[in-house]
C-alpha positions in Angstrom: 175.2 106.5 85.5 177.5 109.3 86.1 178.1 110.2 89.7 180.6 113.2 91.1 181.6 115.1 93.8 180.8 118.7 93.4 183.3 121.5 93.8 184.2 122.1 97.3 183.8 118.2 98.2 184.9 114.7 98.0 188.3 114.1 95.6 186.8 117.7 93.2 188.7 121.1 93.6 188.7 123.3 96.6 187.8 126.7 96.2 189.1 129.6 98.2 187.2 132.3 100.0 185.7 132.6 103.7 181.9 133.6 103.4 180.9 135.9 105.8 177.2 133.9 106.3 175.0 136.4 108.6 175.8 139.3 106.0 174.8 137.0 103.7 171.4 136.5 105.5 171.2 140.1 105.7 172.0 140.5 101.9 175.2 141.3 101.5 177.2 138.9 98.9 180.6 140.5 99.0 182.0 137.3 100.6 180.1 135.3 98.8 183.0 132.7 96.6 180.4 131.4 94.4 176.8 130.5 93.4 174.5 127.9 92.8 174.1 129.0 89.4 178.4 128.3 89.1 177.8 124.9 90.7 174.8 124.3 87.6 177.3 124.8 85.5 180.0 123.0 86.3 177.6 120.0 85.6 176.9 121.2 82.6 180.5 121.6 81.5 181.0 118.3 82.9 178.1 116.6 80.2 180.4 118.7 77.5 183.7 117.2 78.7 182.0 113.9 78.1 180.2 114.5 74.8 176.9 114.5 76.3 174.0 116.4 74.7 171.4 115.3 77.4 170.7 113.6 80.4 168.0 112.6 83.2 168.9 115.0 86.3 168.7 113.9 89.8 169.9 116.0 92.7 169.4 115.9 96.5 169.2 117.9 99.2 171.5 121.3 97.5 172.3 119.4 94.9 168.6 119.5 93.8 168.9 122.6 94.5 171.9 123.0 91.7 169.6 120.7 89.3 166.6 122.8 89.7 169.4 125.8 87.8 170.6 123.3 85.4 167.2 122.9 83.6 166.4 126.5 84.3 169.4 128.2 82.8 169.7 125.0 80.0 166.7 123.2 79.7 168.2 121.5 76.2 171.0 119.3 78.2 167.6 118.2 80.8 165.8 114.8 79.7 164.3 114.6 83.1 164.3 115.8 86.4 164.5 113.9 89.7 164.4 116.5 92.8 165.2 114.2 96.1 164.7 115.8 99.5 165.1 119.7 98.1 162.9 122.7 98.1 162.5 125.8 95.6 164.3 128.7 97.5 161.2 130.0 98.9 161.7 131.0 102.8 158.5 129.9 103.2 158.7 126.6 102.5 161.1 123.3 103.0 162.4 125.3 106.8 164.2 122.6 109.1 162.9 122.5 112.7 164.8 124.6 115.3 166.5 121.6 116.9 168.3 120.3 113.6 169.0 123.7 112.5 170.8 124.2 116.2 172.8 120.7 115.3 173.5 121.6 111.7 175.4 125.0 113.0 177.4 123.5 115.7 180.8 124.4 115.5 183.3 121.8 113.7 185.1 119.9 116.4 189.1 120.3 116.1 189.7 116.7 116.3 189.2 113.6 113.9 187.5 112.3 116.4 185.4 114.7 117.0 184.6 115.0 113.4 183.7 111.2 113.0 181.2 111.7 116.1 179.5 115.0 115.0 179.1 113.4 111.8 177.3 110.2 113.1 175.3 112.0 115.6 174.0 114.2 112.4 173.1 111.2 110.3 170.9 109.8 113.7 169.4 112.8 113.5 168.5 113.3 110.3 167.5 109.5 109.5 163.6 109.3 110.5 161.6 107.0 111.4 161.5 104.6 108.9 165.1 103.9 109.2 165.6 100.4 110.4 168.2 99.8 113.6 170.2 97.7 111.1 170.2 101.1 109.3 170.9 103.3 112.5 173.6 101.1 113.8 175.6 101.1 110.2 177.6 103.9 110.7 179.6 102.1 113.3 181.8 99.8 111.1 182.2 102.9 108.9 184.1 105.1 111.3 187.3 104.8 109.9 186.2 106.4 106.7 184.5 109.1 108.2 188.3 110.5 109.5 189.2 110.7 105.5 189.5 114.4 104.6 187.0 114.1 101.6 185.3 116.5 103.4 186.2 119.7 105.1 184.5 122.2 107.2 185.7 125.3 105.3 184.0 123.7 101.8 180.7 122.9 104.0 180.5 126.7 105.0 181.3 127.7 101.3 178.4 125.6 100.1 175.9 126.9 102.9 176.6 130.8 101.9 175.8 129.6 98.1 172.7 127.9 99.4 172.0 130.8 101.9 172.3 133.1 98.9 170.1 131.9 96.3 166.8 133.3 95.2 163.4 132.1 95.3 163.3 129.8 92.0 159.3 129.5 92.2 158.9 131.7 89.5 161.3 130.2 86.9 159.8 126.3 87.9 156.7 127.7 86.9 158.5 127.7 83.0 159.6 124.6 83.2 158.7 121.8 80.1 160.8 119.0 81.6 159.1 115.8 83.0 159.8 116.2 87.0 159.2 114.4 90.2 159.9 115.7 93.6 160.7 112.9 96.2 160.5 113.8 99.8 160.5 112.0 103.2 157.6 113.1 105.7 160.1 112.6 108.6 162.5 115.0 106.9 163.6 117.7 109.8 166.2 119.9 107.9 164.0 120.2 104.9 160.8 119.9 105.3 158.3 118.1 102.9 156.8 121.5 101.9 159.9 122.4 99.9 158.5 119.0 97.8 155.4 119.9 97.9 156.3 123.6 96.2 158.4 121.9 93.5 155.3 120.0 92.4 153.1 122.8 92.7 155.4 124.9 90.6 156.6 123.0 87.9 154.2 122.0 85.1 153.3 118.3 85.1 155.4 117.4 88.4 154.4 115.4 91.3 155.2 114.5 94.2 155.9 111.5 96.1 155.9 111.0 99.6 157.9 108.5 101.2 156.7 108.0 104.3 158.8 108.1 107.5 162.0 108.5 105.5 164.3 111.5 106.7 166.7 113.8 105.4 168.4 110.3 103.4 168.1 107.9 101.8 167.4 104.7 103.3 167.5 101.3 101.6 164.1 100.6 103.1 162.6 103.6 100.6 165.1 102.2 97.8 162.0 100.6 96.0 159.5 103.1 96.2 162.6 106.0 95.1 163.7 103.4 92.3 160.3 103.3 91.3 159.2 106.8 91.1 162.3 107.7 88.8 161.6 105.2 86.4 158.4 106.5 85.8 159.7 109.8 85.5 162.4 109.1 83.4 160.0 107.4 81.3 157.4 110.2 80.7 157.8 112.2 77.5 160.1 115.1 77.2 159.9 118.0 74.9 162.4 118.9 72.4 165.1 121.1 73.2 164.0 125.1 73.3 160.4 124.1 72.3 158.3 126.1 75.1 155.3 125.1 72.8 154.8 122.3 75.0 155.1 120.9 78.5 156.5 117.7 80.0 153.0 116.6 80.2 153.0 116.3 76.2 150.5 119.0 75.9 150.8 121.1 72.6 150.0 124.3 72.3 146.6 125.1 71.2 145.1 122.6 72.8 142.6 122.9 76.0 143.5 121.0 78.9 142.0 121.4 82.3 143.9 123.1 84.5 146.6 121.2 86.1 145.8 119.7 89.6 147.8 120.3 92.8 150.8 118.2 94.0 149.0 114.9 94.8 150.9 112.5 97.4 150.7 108.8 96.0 150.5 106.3 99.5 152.6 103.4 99.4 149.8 101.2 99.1 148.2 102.7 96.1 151.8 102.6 94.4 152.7 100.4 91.0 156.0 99.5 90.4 157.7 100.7 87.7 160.7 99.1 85.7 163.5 100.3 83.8 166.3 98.4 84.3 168.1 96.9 87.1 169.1 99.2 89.5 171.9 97.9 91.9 174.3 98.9 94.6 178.0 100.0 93.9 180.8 99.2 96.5 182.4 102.1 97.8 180.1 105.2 96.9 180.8 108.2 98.3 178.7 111.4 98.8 175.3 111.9 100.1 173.3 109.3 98.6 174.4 105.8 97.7 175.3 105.3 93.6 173.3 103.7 91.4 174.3 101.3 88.3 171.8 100.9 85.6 171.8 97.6 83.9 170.5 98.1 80.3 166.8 96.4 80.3 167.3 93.8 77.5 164.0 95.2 75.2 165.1 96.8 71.9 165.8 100.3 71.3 166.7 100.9 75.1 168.0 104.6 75.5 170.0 103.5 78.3 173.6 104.2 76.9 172.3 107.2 74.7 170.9 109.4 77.9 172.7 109.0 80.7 171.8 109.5 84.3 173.8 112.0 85.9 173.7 112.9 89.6 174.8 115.3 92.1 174.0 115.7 95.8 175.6 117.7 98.2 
């Protein structure tokens, strides 16, 4: 599995550049440093830097965002396509509630204290209720890493303006031939479960699943279920690269099919799980979600080290 910090954040390259974000809003992209669309293809230059023709996708929160571009713009480097917590652009849809939006725009404090206790006070709030108090009460021993400067205010505002400034993507999903899931948390109060729900209406073939009570994170206690539902995905068939005669679905053109059903959320209890591989923990992952090794599964002709998984966040 391949895991990095996109530009702006953790140990990758700072760009510089001070967005003006409410002309933004209003339309107005002179300040705007970069894209999206830029941030797509950085991954994608990183895939060439490592001789990679194609991998399974997964991004979270803006980062799914990013990976939604990436198998829009080149659909032939896009095995599969893992969507975590994310929406399709549309204003419409995937909104945060007033109250999270207010934290979210707070100020940065001008301490490093102050940093390490705006950032735990986010992660409480964004955690929902199916975070355990074992899983509330973690950031605690973790303070000291917090005061790092992986991250830095000026980078956060540089990725908001390219998030604030991206289209509505409904309309290129809709093209889409790739196998896709979108995996959302019901308790999620920054983006809200419709933005799921619209990826899976809009691309062909997707659906979504529903994790209930989880927030805007990822919480061991949704590990199996999340595990799960990207094994499957990765596991569906994909078409060839530039073929739009098909769909992830493994229709073929000139054949009737009924027309594809909306986004149906699977409950927990109704859920099989899948298998491919053994997924497990790494010490010391940085970044938005917690990294992922894949252990080869021991059948023959595993794909594992010929498709790698590659992920970005925020």
């Amino acid at each position: 599995m391949i895991r990095f910090d996109n530009r702006d954040v953790g140990l990758s390259e700072r760009i510089e550049g001070t967005p003006d974000l409410a002309a933004i809003r209003r339309g107005d992209l002179s300040t705007l440093p970069y894209t999206l669309k830029d941030m797509a293809a950085d991954s994608v230059g990183l895939l060439d830097a490592l001789g990679i023709d194609r991998a399974h996708i997964l991004g979270a929160s803006m980062g799914g965002m990013v990976a939604q571009l990436m198998a829009i713009h080149w659909p032939e480097r896009v095995r599969s396509l893992c969507l975590i917590m994310s929406s399709t652009g549309d204003r419409s849809v995937g909104q945060a509630d007033p109250a999270t939006m207010a934290l979210m725009r707070r100020p940065a404090p001008a301490t490093r204290e102050g940093v390490v206790e705006a950032a735990v006070e986010r992660s409480r709030a964004l955690a929902g209720g199916r975070a355990s108090r074992s899983t509330r009460t973690r950031h605690e021993p973790v303070r000291p890493r917090r005061t790092t400067a992986h991250t830095t205010p000026a980078g956060r505002i540089r990725q908001q303006a390219a998030s604030i400034a991206s289209a509505d993507r409904t309309p290129e999903l809709r093209g889409l031939r790739v196998p896709t899931v979108a995996i959302h948390g019901t308790d999620d109060r920054l983006v809200d479960i419709s933005g799921g729900r619209a990826i899976a209406d809009a691309v062909p073939g997707a659906w979504l699943e529903a994790v209930d009570g989880m927030g805007h994170g990822i919480v061991p206690e949704a590990w199996p279920q999340i595990i799960a539902a990207i094994c499957r995905n990765a596991a569906r068939p994909t078409a060839s690269p530039g073929d739009s005669s098909g769909d992830s679905s493994g229709r073929q053109a000139g054949t009737r099919v009924r027309p594809r059903r909306a986004a149906r959320e699977v409950p927990d209890r109704a859920r099989q799980t899948a298998s491919c591989g053994r997924l497990t923990p790494v010490p010391g992952a940085r970044g938005g979600t917690r990294a992922l090794h894949r252990r080869p599964p021991t059948h023959p002709g595993s794909s594992a080290s010929r498709y790698p998984t590659t992920s970005t966040s925020r």
